[in-house]
C-alpha positions as CSV (number, residue, x, y, z in Angstrom):
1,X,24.2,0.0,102.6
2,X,26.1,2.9,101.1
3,X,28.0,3.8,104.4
4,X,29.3,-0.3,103.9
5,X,29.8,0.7,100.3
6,X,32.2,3.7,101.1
7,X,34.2,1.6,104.0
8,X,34.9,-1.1,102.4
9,X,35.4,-0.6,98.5
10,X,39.2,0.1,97.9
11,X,38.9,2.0,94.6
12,X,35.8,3.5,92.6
13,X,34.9,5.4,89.4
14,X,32.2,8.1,89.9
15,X,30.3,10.0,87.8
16,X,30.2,7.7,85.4
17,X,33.8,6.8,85.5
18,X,35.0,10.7,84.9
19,X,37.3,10.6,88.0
20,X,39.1,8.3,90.8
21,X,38.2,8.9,94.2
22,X,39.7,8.2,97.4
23,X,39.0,5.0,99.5
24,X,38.8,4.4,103.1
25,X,42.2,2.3,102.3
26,X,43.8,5.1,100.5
27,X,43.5,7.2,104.0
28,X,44.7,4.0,105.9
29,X,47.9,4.1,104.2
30,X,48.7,7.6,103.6
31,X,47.2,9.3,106.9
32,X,49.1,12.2,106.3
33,X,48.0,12.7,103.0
34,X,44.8,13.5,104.4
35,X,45.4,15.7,106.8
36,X,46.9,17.6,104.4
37,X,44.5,17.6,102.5
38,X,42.3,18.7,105.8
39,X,45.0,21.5,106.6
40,X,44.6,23.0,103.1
41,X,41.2,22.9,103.4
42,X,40.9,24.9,106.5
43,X,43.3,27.4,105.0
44,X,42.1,27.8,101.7
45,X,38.7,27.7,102.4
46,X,38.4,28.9,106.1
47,X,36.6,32.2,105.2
48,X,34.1,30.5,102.8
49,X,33.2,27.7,105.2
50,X,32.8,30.8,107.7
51,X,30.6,32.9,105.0
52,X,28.4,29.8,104.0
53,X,27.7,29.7,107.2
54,X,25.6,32.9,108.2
55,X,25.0,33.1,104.2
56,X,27.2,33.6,101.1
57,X,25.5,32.2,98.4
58,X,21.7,31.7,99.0
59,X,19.5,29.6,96.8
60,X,19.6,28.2,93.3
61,X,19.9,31.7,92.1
62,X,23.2,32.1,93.7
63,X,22.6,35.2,95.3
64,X,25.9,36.5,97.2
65,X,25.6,37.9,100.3
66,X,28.0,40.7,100.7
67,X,31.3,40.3,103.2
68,X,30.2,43.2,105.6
69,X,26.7,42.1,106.1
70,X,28.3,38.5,106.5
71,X,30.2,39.9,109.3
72,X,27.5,42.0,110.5
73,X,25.8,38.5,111.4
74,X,28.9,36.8,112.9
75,X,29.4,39.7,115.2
76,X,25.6,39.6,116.3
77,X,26.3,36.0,117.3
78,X,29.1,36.5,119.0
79,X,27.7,38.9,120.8
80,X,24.4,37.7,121.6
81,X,27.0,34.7,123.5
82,X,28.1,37.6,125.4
83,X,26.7,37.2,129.3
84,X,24.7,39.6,130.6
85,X,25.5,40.9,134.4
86,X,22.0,39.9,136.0
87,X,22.0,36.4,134.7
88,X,25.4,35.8,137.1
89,X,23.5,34.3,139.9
90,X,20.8,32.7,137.3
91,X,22.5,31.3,134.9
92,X,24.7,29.1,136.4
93,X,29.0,28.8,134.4
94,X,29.4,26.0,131.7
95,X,31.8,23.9,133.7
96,X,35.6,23.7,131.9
97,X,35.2,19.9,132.0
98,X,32.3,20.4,129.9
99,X,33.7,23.0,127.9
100,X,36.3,20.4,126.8
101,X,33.9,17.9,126.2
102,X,31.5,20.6,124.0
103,X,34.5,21.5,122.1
104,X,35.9,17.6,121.6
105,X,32.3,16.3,120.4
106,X,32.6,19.2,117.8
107,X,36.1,18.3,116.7
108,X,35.0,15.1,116.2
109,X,31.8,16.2,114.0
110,X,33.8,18.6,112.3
111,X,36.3,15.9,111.3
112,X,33.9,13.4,110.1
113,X,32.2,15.8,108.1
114,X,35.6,16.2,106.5
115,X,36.0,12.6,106.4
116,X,32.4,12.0,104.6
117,X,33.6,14.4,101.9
118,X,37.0,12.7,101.6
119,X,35.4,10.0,101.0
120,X,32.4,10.7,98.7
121,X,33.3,13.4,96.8
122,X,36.9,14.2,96.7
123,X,38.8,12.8,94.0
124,X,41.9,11.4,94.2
125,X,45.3,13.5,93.6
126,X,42.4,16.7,94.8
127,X,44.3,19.6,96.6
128,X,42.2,19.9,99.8
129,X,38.9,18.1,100.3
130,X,36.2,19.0,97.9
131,X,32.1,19.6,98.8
132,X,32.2,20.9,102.1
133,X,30.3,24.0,102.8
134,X,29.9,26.2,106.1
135,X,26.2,24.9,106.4
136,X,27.2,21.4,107.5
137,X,28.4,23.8,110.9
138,X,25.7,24.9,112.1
139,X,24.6,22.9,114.1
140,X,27.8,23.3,115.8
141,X,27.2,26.9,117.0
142,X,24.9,25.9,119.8
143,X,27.0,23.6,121.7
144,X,29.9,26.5,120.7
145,X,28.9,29.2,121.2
146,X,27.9,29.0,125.6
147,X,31.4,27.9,126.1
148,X,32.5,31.6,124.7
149,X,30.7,33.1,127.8
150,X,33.0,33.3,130.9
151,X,33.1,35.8,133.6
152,X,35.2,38.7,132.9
153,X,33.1,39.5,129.4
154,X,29.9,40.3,130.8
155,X,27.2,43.3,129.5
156,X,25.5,45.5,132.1
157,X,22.7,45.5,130.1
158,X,20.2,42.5,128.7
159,X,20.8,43.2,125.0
160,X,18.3,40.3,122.6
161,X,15.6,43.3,121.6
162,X,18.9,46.0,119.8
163,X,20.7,42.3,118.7
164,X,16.9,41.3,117.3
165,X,16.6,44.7,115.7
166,X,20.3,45.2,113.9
167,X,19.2,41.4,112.6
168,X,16.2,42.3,111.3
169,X,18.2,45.3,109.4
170,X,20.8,43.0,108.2
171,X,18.1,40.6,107.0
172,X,16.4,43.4,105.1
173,X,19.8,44.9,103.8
174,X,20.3,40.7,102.4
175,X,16.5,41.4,100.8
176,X,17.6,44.4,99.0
């Protein structure tokens, strides 16, 4: 019912009338409205959707994750998508067809997370698209991150246990 609701209603009051939001209509005639609204999103809060991702503010307490141990954890990721030498023959190439496809289906997701938040919780006259946080990615980074491994980055050397290890330290370092 309330995926109807926020298709088809071409205005609303929420939070008890406090402010407008922006209707499925509203984005029918003004398209370019909201992709500016997308585009000032990605710029202005690229970094935090990045940081929420892997961390920034954890639990009700708020607790902020520091920016090096935020990059600390993007960098193990990217590196544990890193191929290792001895899987060549075993693991067989994501295919650049698929690739394509990978990184299309996650366009789409990413823009209709955009678009659920344009929708529900961004008001109208807003500057870029309001209640989206780097959490509502994640489940992107496993379809992403194979299509990073390619043939001419390769490691000699299998690395999980040291990428294992400096996580644990980063988790403990988050602990403290």
């Amino acid at each position: 019912y309330s995926i109807v609701y926020y298709l088809t209603r071409t205005s609303f009051h929420a939070a008890k009338g406090q402010w407008q939001g922006i209707s499925l209509q509203d984005v029918l005639e003004r398209p370019a409205q909201a992709l500016r609204l997308l585009a000032e999103s990605l710029r202005t809060q690229g970094d935090f959707y990045l940081s929420t991702m892997v961390g920034g503010k954890l639990g009700w307490l708020d607790t902020e994750i520091p920016g090096y141990l935020v990059c600390g954890f993007w960098l193990l990721l990217l590196l544990a998508a890193v191929k290792v030498a001895e899987e060549r023959q075993s693991v067989q190439m994501i295919q650049t067809r698929d690739r394509l496809l990978d990184v299309g289906v996650s366009t789409v997701a990413v823009l209709s997370i955009f678009g659920v938040f344009l929708l529900t919780w961004t008001a109208a006259g807003a500057d870029l698209i309001d209640g989206v946080q780097g959490r509502y990615f994640l489940p992107l980074l496993p379809i992403l991150l194979p299509c990073l491994q390619n043939n001419s980055l390769t490691v000699q050397k299998n690395m999980y246990r040291p990428l294992l290890t400096c996580a644990s330290i980063l988790h403990l370092f988050v602990l403290w």
